[in-house]
VMD Tcl script that draws the C-alpha trace (Angstrom):
set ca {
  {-10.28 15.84 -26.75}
  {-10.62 17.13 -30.36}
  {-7.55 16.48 -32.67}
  {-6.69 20.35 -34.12}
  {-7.11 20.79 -38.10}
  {-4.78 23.15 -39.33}
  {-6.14 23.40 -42.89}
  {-9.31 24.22 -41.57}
  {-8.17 26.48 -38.66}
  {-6.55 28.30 -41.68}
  {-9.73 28.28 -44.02}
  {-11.94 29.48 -41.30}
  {-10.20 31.13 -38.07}
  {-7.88 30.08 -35.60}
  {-11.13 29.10 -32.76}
  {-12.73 26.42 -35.99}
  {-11.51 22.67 -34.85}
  {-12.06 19.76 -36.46}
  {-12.15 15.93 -35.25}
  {-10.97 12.77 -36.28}
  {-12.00 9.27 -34.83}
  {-11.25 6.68 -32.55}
  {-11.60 2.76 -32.08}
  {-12.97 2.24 -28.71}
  {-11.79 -1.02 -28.18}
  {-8.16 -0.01 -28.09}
  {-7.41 2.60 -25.14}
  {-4.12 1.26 -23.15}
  {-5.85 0.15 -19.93}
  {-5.76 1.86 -16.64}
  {-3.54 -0.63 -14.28}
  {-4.50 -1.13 -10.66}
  {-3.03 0.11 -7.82}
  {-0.40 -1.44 -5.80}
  {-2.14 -1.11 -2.30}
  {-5.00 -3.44 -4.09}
  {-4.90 -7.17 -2.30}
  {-6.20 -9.93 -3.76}
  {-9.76 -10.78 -4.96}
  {-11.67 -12.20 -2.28}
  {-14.62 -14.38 -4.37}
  {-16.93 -15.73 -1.43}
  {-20.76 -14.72 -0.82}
  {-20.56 -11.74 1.51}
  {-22.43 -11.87 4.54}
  {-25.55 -10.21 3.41}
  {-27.25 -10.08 -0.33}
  {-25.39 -7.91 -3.17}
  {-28.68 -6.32 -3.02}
  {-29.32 -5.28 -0.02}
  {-25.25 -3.86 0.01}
  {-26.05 -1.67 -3.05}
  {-29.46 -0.41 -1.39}
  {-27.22 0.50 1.97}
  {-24.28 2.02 -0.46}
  {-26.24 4.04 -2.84}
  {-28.15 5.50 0.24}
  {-25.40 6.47 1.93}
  {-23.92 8.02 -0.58}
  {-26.39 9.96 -1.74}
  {-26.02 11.29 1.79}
  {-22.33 11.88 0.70}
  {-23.42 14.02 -2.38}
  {-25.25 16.45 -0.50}
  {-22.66 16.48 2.28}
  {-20.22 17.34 -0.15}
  {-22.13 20.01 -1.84}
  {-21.30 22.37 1.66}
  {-17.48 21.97 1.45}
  {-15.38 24.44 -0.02}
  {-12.14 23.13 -1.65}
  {-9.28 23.79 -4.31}
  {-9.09 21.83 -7.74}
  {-5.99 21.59 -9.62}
  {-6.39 19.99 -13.18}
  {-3.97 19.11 -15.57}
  {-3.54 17.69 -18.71}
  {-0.69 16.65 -20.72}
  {0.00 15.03 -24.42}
  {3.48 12.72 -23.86}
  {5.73 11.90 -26.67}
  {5.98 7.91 -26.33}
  {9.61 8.06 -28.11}
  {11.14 10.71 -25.47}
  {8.42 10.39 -22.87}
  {8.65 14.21 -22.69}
  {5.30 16.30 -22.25}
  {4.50 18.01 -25.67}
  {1.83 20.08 -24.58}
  {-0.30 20.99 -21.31}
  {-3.48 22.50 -20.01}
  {-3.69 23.92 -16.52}
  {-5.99 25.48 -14.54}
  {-6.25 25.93 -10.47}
  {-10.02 26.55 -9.21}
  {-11.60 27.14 -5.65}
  {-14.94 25.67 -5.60}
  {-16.71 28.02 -2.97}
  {-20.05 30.07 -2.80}
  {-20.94 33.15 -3.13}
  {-22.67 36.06 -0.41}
  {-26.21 34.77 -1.07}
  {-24.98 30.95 -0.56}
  {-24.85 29.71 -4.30}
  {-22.00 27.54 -5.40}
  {-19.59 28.87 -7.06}
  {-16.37 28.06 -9.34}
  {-13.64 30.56 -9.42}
  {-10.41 30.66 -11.64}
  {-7.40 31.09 -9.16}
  {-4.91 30.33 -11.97}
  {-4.78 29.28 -15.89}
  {-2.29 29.68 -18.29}
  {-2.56 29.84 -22.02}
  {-3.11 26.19 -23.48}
  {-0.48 24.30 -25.34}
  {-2.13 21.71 -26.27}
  {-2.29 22.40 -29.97}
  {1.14 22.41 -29.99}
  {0.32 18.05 -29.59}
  {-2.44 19.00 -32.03}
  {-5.60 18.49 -29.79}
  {-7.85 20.92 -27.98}
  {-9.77 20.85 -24.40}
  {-13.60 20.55 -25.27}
  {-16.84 21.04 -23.30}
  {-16.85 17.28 -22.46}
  {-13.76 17.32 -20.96}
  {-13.72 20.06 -18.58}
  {-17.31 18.50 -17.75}
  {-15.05 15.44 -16.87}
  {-12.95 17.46 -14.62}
  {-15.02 19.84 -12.60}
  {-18.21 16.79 -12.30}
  {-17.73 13.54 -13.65}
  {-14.49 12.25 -12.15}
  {-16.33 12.15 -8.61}
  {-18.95 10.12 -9.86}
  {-21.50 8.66 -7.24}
  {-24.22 6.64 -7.58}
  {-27.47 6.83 -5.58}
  {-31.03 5.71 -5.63}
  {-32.18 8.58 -7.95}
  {-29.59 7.58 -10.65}
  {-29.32 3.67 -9.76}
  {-32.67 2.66 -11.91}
  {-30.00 4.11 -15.12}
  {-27.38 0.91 -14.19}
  {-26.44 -2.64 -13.33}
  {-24.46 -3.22 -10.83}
  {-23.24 -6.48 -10.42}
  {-21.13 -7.95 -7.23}
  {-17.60 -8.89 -8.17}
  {-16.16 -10.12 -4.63}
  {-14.01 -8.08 -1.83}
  {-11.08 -6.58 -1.76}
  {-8.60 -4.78 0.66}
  {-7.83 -1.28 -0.58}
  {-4.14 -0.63 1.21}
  {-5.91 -0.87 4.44}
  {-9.58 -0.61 4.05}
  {-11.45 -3.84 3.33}
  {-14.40 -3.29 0.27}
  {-16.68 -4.78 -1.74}
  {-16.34 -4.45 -5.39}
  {-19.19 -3.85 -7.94}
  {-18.95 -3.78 -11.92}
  {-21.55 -0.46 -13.14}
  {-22.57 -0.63 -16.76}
  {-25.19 1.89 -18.12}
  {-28.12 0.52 -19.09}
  {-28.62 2.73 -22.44}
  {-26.15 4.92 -23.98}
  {-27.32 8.33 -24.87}
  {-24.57 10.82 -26.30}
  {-26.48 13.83 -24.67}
  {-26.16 11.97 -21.34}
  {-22.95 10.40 -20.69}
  {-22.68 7.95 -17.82}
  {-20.18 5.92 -16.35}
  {-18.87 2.56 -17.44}
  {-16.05 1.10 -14.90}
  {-15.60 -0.50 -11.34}
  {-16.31 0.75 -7.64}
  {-14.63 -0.71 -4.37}
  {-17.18 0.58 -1.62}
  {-16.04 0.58 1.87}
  {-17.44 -2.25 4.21}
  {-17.42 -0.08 7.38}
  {-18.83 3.48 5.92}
  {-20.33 1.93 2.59}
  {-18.63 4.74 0.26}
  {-17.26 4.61 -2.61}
  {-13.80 4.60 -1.60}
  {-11.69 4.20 -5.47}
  {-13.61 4.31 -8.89}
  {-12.16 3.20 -12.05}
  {-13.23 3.18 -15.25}
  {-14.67 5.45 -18.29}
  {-17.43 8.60 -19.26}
  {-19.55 6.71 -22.26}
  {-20.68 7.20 -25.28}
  {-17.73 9.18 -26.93}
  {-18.70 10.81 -29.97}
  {-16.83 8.86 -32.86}
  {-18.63 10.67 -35.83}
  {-16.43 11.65 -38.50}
  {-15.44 14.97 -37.88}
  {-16.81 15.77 -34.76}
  {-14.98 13.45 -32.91}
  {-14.48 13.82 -28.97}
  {-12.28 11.11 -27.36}
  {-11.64 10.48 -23.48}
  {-9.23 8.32 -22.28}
  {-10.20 6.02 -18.58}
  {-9.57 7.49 -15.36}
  {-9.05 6.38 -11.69}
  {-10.43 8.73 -8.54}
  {-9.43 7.99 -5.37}
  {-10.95 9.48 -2.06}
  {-9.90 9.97 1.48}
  {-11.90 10.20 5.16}
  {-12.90 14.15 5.46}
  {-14.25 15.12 8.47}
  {-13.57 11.74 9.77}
  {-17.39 10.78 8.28}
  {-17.42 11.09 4.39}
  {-15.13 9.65 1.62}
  {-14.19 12.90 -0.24}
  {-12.30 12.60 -3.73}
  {-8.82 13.59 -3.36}
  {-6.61 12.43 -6.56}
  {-7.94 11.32 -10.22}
  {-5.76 10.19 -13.20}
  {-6.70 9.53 -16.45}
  {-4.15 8.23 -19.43}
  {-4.77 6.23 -22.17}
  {-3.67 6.36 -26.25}
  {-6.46 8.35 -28.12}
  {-6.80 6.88 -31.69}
  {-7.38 9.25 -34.44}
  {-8.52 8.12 -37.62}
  {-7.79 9.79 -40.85}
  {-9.40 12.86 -41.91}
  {-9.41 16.05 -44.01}
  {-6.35 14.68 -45.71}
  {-3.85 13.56 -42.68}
  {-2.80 10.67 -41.83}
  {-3.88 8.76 -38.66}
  {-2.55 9.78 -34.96}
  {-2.30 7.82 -31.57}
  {-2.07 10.69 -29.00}
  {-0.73 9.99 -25.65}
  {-3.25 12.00 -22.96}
  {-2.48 12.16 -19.28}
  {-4.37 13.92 -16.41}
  {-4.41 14.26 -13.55}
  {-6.70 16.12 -10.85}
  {-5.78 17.36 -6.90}
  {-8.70 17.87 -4.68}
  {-7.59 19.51 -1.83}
  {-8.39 22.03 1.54}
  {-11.79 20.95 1.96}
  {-13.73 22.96 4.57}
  {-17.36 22.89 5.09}
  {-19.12 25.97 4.34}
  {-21.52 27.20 7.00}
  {-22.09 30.32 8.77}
  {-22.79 31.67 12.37}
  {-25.56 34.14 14.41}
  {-25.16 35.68 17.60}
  {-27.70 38.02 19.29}
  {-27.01 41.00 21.38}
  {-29.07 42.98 22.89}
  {-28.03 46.30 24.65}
  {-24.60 45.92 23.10}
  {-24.45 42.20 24.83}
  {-24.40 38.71 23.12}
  {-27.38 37.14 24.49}
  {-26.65 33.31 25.34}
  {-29.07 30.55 24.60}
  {-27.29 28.86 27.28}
  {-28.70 30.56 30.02}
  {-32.21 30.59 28.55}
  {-32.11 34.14 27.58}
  {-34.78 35.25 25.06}
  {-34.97 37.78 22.58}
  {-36.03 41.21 24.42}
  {-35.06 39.95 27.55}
  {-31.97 41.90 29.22}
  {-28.61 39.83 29.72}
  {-28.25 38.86 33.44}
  {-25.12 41.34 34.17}
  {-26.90 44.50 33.19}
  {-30.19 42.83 35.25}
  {-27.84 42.93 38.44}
  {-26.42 46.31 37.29}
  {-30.12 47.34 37.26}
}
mol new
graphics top color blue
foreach p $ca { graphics top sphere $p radius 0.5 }
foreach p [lrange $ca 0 end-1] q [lrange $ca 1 end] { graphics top cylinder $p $q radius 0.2 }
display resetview
């Protein structure tokens, strides 16, 4: 998010935004769910190692799996007054995720009102709908593991999955490259990321070209009865804007939220016919060969 400068939306035209800043040490913290049991701190019964060589594996399984399933996003985000709790302004937009004729993945818009979010004084930016449409279903696999640590935290039961739990911190920060910074409960049976919670790092914080994020959690459900599949993400937190081109400083209340839903693996069918028949493969049929009924009708 960018906070909106009127004076220089004025000066310039009504598309020129300004930023302000942000202390990073002081977003309101994203609480845990109630369906989280307590922390279990015991040695599992293999290394931490060898779980995170198992996890990352199969989820980069996962990724690909989920790169041939069609589904609906619905993202929203909202600025809340803290004194009426009301929203103040809201972005929206409703997008199937599909391909097109010759196969290549696709994004289309199904639904998007107009913005209000300037009306709260902020504006969507590149970053964020990034965010939305990639980042929130973050994995981690062997290709982008080496960029990492991940350290074991214990287990935990997730309403009524059992998981272990691993801390991820990025090894660098690069502002052209933003990774995450958070926690991941991986299930103990399927060894997916099951819930993910944390933050997309480095913001920007220069003065004036500011771009704040609040955290985020992403939950994900069984598809398919095989892969964990994200399903529900929320992000809130109180973006801090410093002074700048003459106003005063702002805490902004940001909430969103995003719906993952009617996921249906992509694929596509062949049938041969010959003669004006479907030829079988079941009955060993091959191509040039006549169907059996019109053999007997022969």
């Amino acid at each position: 998010m960018r906070m909106r400068s009127w004076m220089a939306a004025m000066a310039v035209a009504a598309c020129c935004m300004t930023a302000v800043g942000q202390n990073q040490d002081t977003f309101t913290p994203m609480p845990l769910d109630s369906g989280f049991g307590p922390m279990n701190l015991t040695e599992p019964s293999i290394t931490p190692d060898e779980i995170i060589k198992e996890f990352t594996s199969k989820e980069d399984q996962y990724a690909e799996a989920y790169h041939h399933y069609t589904y609906r996003r619905e993202g929203r985000v909202d600025t809340i007054d803290d004194d009426t709790r009301k929203v103040t302004g809201e972005w929206y937009e409703q997008d199937d995720v599909t391909f097109n004729p010759s196969g290549a993945r696709m994004e289309k818009v199904v639904f998007a009102p107009p913005s209000t979010l300037d009306q709260g004084g902020i504006m969507m930016t590149p970053t964020d709908l990034q965010d939305i449409q990639h980042n929130y279903t973050f994995v981690i696999t062997p290709q982008n593991l080496p960029e990492y640590d991940v350290k074991y935290v214990g287990r935990q039961k997730v309403d009524d999955v059992e998981t272990y739990v691993f801390d991820v911190t990025p090894k660098s920060l690069d502002k052209n490259n933003r990774r995450f910074e958070g926690r991941v409960w991986v299930d103990e049976q399927g060894l997916q990321i099951v819930v993910s919670n944390g933050r997309m790092v480095p913001d920007d914080t220069r003065k004036g070209h500011e771009d704040l994020h609040p955290p985020f959690m992403t939950w994900r459900q069984q598809i398919d009865g095989q892969y964990w599949f994200p399903v529900y993400t929320k992000g809130e937190g109180l973006l801090h804007f410093a002074s700048g081109y003459g106003y005063m400083a702002q805490d902004v209340h940001i909430r969103e939220t995003v719906k993952y839903t009617n996921y249906k693996r992509f694929g596509s069918t062949s049938k041969v016919f010959y003669n004006g028949a479907e030829i079988n493969k079941d009955n060993n049929q091959q191509p040039g060969q006549q169907p059996d009924s019109q053999a007997k009708q022969k």
